[in-house]
DOKE-781163 format. One record per residue (C-alpha): residue in three letters; x, y, z. Coordinates in nm, 2 decimals. Layout:
// DOKE-781163
+-----+--------+--------+--------+
!  aa !     px !     py !     pz !
+-----+--------+--------+--------+
! ALA !      X !      Y !      Z !
...
+-----+--------+--------+--------+
This chain:
// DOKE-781163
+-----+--------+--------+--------+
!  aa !     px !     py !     pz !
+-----+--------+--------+--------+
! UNK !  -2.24 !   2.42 !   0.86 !
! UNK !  -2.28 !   2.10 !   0.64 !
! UNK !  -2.21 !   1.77 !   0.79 !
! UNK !  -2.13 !   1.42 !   0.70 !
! UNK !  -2.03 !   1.06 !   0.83 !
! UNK !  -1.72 !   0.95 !   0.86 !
! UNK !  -1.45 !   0.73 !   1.06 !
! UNK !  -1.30 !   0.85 !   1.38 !
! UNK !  -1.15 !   0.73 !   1.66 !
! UNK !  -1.30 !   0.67 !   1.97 !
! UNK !  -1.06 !   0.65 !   2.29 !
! UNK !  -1.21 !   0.39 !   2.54 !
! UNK !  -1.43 !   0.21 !   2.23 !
! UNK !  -1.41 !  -0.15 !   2.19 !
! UNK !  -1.31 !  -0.14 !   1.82 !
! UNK !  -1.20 !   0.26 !   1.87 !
! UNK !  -1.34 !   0.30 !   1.51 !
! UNK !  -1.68 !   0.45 !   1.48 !
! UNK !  -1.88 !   0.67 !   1.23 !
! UNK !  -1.98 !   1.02 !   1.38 !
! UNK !  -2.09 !   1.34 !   1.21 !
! UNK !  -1.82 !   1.59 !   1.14 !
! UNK !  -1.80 !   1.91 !   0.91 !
! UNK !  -1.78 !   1.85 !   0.56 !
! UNK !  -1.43 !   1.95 !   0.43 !
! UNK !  -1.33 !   2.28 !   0.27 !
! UNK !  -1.12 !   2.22 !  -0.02 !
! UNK !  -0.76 !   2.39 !  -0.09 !
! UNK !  -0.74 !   2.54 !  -0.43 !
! UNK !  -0.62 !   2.26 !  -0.56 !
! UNK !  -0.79 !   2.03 !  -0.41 !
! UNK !  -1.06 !   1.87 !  -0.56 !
! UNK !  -1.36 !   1.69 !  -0.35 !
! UNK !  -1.44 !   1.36 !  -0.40 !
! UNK !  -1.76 !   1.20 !  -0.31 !
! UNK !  -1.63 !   0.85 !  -0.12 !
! UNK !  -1.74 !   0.54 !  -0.28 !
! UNK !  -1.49 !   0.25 !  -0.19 !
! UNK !  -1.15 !   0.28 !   0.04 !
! UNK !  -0.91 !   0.02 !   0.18 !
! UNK !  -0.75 !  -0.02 !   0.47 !
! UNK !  -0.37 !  -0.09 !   0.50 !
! UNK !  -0.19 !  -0.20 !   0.86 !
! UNK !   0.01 !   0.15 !   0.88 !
! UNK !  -0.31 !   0.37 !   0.94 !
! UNK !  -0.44 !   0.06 !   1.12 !
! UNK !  -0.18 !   0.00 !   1.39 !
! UNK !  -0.21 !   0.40 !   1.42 !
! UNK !  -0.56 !   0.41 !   1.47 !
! UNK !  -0.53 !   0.13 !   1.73 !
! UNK !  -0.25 !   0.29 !   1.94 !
! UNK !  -0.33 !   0.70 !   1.92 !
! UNK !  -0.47 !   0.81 !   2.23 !
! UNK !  -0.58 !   1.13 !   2.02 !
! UNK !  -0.97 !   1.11 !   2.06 !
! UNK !  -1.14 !   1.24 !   1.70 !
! UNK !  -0.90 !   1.11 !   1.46 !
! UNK !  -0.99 !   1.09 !   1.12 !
! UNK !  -0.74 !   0.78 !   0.99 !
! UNK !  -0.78 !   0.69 !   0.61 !
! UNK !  -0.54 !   0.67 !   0.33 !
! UNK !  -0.69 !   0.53 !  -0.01 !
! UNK !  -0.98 !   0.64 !  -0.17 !
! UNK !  -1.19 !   0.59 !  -0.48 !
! UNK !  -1.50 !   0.81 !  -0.57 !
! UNK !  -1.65 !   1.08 !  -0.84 !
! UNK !  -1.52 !   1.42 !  -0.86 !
! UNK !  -1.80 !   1.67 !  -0.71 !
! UNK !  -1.66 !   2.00 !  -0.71 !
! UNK !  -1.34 !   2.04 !  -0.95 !
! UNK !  -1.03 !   2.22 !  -0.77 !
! UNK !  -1.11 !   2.61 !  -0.76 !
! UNK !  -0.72 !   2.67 !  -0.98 !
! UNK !  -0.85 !   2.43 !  -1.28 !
! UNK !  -0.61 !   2.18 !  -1.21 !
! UNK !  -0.72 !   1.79 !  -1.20 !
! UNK !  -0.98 !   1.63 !  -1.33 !
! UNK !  -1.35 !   1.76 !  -1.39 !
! UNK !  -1.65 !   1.71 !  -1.20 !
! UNK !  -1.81 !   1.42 !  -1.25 !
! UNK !  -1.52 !   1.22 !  -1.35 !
! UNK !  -1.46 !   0.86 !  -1.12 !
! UNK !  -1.08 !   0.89 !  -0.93 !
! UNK !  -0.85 !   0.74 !  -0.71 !
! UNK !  -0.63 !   0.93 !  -0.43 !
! UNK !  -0.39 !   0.92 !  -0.21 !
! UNK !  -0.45 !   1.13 !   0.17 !
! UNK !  -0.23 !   1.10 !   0.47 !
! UNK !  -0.51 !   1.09 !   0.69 !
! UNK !  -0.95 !   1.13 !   0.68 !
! UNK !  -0.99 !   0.89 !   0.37 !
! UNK !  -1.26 !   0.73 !   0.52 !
! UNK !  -1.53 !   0.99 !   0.52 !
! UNK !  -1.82 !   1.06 !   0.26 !
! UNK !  -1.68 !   1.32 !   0.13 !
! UNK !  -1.31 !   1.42 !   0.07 !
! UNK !  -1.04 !   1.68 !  -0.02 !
! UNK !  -0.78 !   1.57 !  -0.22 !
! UNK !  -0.52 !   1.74 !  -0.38 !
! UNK !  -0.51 !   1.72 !  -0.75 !
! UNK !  -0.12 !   1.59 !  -0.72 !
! UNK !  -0.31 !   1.28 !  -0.57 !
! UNK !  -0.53 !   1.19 !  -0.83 !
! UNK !  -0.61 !   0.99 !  -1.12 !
! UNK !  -0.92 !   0.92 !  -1.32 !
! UNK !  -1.04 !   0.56 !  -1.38 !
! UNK !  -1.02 !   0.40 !  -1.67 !
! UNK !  -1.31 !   0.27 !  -1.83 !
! UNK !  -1.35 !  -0.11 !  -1.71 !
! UNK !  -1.21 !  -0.05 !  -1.37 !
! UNK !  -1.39 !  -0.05 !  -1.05 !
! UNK !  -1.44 !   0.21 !  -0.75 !
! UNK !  -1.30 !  -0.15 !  -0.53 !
! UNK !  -1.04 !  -0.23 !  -0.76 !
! UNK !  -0.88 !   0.11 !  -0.78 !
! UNK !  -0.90 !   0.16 !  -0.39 !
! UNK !  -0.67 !  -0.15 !  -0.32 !
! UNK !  -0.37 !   0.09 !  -0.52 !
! UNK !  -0.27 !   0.41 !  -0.38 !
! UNK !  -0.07 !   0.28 !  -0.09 !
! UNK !   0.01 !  -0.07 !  -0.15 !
! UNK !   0.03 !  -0.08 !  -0.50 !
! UNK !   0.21 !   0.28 !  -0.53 !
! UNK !   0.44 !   0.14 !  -0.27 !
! UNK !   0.48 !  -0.14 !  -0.48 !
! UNK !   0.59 !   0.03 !  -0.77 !
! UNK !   0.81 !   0.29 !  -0.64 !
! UNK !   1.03 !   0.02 !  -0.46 !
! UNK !   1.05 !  -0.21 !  -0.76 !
! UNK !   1.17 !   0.05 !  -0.90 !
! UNK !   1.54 !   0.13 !  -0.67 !
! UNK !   1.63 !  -0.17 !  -0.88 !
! UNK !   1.68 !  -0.01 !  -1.16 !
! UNK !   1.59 !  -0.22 !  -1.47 !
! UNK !   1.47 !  -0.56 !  -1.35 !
! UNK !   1.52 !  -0.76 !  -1.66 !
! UNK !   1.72 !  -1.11 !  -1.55 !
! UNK !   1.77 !  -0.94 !  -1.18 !
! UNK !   1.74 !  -1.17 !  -0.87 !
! UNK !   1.46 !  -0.96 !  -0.63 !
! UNK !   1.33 !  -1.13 !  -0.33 !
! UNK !   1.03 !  -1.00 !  -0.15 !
! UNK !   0.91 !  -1.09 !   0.22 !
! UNK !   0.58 !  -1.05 !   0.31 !
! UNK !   0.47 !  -1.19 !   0.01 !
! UNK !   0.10 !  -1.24 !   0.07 !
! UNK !   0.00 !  -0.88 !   0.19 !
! UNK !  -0.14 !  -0.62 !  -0.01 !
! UNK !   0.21 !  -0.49 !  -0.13 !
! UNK !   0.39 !  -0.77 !  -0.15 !
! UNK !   0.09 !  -0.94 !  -0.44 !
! UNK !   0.13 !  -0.58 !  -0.61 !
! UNK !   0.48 !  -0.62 !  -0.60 !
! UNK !   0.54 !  -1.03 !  -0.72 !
! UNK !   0.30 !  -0.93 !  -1.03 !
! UNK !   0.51 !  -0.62 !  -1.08 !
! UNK !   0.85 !  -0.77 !  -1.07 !
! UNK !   0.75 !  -1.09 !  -1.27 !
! UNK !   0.62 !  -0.84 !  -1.58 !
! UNK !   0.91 !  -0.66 !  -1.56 !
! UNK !   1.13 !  -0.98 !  -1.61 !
! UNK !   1.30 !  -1.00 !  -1.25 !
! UNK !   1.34 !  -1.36 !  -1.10 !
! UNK !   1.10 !  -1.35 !  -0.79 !
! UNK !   1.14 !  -1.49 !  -0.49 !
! UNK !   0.86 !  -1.43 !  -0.21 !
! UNK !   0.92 !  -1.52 !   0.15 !
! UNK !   0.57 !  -1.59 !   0.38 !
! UNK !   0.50 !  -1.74 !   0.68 !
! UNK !   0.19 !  -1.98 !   0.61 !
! UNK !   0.19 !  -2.26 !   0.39 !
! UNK !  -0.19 !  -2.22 !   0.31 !
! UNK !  -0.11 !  -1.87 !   0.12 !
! UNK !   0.18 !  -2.03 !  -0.11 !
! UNK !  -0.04 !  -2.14 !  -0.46 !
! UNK !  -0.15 !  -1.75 !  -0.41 !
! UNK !   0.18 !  -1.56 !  -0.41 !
! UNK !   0.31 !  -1.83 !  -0.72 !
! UNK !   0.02 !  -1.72 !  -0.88 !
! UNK !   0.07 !  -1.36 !  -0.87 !
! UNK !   0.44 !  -1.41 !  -0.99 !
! UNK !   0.69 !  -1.56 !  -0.74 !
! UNK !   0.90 !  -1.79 !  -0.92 !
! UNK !   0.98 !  -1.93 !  -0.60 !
! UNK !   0.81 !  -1.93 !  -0.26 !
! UNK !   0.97 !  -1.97 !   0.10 !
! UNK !   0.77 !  -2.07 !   0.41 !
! UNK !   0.94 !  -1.88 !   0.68 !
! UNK !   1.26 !  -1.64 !   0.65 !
! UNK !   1.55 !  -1.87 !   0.48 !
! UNK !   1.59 !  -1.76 !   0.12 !
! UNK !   1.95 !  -1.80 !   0.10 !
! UNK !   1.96 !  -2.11 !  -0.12 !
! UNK !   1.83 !  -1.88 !  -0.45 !
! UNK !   2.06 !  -1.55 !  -0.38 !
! UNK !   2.22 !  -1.35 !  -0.38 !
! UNK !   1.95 !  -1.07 !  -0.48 !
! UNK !   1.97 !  -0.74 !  -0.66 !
! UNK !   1.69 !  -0.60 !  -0.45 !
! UNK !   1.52 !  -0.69 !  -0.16 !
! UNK !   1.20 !  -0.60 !  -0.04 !
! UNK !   1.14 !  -0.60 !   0.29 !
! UNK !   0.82 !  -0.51 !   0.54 !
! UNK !   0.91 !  -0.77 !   0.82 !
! UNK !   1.21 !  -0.60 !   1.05 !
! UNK !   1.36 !  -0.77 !   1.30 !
! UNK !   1.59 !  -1.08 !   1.19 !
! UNK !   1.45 !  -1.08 !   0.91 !
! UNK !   1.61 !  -0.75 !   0.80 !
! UNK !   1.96 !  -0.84 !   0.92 !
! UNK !   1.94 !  -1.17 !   0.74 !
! UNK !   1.87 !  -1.00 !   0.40 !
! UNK !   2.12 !  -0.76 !   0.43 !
! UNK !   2.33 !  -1.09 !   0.43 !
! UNK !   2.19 !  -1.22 !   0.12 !
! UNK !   2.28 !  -0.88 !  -0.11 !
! UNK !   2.43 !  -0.95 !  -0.44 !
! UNK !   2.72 !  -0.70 !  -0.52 !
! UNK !   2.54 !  -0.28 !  -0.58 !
! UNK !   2.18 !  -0.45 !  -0.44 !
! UNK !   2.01 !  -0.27 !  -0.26 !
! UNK !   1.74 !  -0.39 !   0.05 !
! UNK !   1.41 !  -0.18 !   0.03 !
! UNK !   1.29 !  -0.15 !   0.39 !
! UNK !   0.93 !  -0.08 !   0.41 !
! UNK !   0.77 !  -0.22 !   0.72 !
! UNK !   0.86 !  -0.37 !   1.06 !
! UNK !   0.58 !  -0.62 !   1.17 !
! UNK !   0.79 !  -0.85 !   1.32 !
! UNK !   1.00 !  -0.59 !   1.49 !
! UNK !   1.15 !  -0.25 !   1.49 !
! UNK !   1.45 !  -0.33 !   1.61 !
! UNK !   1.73 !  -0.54 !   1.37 !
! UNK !   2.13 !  -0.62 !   1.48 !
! UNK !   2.31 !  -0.72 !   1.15 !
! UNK !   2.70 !  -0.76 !   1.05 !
! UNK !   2.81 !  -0.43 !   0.91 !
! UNK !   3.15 !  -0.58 !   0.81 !
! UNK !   2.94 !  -0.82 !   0.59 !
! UNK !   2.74 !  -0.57 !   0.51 !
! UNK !   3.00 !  -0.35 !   0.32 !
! UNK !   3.23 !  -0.57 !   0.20 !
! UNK !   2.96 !  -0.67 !  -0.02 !
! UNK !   3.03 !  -0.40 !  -0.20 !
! UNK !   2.77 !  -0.13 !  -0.34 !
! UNK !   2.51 !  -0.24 !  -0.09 !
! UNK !   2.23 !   0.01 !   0.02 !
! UNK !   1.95 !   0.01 !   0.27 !
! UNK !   1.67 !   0.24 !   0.14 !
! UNK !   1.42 !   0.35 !   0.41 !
! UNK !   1.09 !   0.34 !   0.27 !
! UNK !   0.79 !   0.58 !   0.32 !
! UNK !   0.56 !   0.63 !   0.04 !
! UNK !   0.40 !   1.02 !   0.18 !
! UNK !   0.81 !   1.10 !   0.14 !
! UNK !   0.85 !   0.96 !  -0.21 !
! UNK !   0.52 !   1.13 !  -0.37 !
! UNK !   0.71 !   1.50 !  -0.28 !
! UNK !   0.87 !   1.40 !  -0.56 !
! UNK !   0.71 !   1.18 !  -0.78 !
! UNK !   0.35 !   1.27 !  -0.76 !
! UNK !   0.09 !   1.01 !  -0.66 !
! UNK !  -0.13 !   1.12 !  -0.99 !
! UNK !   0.20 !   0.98 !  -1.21 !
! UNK !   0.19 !   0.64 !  -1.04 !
! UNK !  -0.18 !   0.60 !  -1.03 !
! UNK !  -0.21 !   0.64 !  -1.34 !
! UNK !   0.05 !   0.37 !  -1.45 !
! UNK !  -0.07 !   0.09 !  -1.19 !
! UNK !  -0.43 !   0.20 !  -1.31 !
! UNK !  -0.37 !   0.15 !  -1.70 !
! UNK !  -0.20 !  -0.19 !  -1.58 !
! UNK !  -0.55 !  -0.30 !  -1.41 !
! UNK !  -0.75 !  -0.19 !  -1.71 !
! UNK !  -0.56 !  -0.41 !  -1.95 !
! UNK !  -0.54 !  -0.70 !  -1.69 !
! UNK !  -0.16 !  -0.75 !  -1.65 !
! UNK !  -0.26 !  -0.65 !  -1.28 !
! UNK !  -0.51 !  -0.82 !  -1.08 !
! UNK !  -0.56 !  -0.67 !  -0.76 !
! UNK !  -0.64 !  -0.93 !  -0.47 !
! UNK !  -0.94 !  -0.82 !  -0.27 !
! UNK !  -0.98 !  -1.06 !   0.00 !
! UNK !  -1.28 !  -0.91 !   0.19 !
! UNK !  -1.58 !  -0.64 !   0.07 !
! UNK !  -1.79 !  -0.49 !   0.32 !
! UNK !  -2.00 !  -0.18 !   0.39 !
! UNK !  -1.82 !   0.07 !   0.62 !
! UNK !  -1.98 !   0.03 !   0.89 !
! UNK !  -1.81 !  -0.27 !   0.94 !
! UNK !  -1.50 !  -0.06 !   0.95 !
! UNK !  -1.44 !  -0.20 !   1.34 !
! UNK !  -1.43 !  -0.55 !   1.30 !
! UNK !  -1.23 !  -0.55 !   0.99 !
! UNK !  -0.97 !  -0.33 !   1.13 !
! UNK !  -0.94 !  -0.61 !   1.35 !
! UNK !  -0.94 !  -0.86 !   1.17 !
! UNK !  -0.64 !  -0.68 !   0.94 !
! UNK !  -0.43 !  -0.63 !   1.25 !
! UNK !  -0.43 !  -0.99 !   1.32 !
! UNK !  -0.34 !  -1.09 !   1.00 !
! UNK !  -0.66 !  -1.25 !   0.87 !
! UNK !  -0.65 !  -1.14 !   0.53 !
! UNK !  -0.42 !  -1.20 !   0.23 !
! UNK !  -0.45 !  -0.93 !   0.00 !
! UNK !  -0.65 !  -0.61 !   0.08 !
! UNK !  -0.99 !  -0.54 !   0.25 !
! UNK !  -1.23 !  -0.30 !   0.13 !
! UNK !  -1.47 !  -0.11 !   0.25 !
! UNK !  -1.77 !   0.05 !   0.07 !
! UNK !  -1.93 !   0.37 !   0.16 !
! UNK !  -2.24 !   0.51 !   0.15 !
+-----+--------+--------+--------+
């Protein structure tokens, strides 16, 4: 049996993340296995990690690395070749299975850290931007403007020729999201004064949520993606449909790559790094085995941006 480190989660541990030994994986036939250079961590598999009471846990979405053994039906790249993936869970290991569906190479130029800030905020990112339809001349506000997604998703909206609004809730962060795209920034949750908006998207809950259903233009549609200011939201639902057209999407990205593989989007965001028209904000680098302390630091908001980790 061949072994390797990776992150699990310790019940009863200060930080509950720690590196342990576990068997190396056995890949699917269309899986390929990746040899783990860089990942990043994102608040979902965070806030997971943190509350499971499921001792052994692998946790770990993104992750960037070079192909060592190609998947067995010949699909995906070859080995050798540096990727990005998307996994629902054991990302942050040495090695890794991924299915082909859930890869993209690198292009030449682009970095194991840059690449691992993308599959789930900048694929998340991309696939909400884009239940707006064509964004040419359209109004799209976006809340939690200053997190991993909501940078992906300001540069995003601003190529694609929206009129972005970001909402955020420290004043220190605002020359940041204007200079990933936001036209127009708002310190706190009052965005009324430059809508109505074609889309909306939103990762706060709570209030929040109810008030941008309120501020819908006619057919907009609110993208929710997150609650971290609250799970629960009461809102008018006479307003709500007398707007006329209005939808609330719920948003999960490990629902929406069923049917728009990961590879497909990877690829695009990728191509947009390698030519520079996206920058991804990496607000911390650290080896892995500070993998406790920065999960902490995520889950109290610390960072702008995204944290990575490197491994090895």
């Amino acid at each position: 049996m061949s072994m390797m480190r990776a992150v699990v989660v310790e019940v009863g541990s200060p930080n509950r993340l720690i590196l342990r030994k576990v068997e190396e994986p056995s890949p699917a036939p269309s899986e390929a296995l990746i040899r783990v250079a860089a990942v990043s961590l994102n608040r979902g598999e965070v806030t997971r990690a943190a509350g499971t009471e499921q001792a052994g846990f692998r946790p770990g979405w993104d992750v960037a690395g070079t192909v060592e053994r190609a998947a067995e039906d010949g699909s995906g790249p070859p080995e050798g070749t540096r990727v990005v993936g998307l996994l629902e869970a054991g990302a942050w290991a040495e090695l890794a299975a991924v299915p082909t569906r859930s890869l993209a190479a690198l292009p030449e130029g682009v970095s194991f850290a840059q690449a691992a800030t993308l599959p789930v905020a900048g694929l998340t990112a991309l696939y909400t931007l884009e239940k707006g339809g064509g964004l040419l001349g359209k109004n799209v506000l976006i809340t939690g403007a200053s997190g991993g997604v909501g940078l992906f998703a300001c540069r995003l909206a601003r190529t694609s020729g929206a009129h972005v609004v970001g909402v955020i809730r420290r004043a220190d962060r605002e020359s940041l999201v204007r200079e990933a795209g936001s036209h127009e920034v708002i310190i706190g949750d009052d965005a009324r004064e430059h809508g109505p908006y074609d889309l909306v998207l939103e990762s706060v809950g709570g209030e929040v949520l109810a008030g941008t259903l309120a501020m819908l233009a006619t057919g907009g549609t609110c993208v929710s993606i997150g609650v971290s200011a609250g799970a629960e939201s009461t809102f008018d639902v006479r307003s709500f449909y007398f707007t006329g057209g209005a939808i609330l999407y719920g948003f999960i990205i490990f629902y929406e790559v069923l049917a728009r593989p990961a590879s497909e989007g990877l690829a695009r965001l990728l191509s947009l790094v390698a030519d520079g028209t996206l920058q991804p904000r990496i607000e911390l680098e650290a080896p892995w085995e500070e993998i406790g302390d920065v999960a902490g630091h995520l889950l109290d908001r610390d960072y702008a941006g995204k944290a990575v980790l490197h491994v090895g």
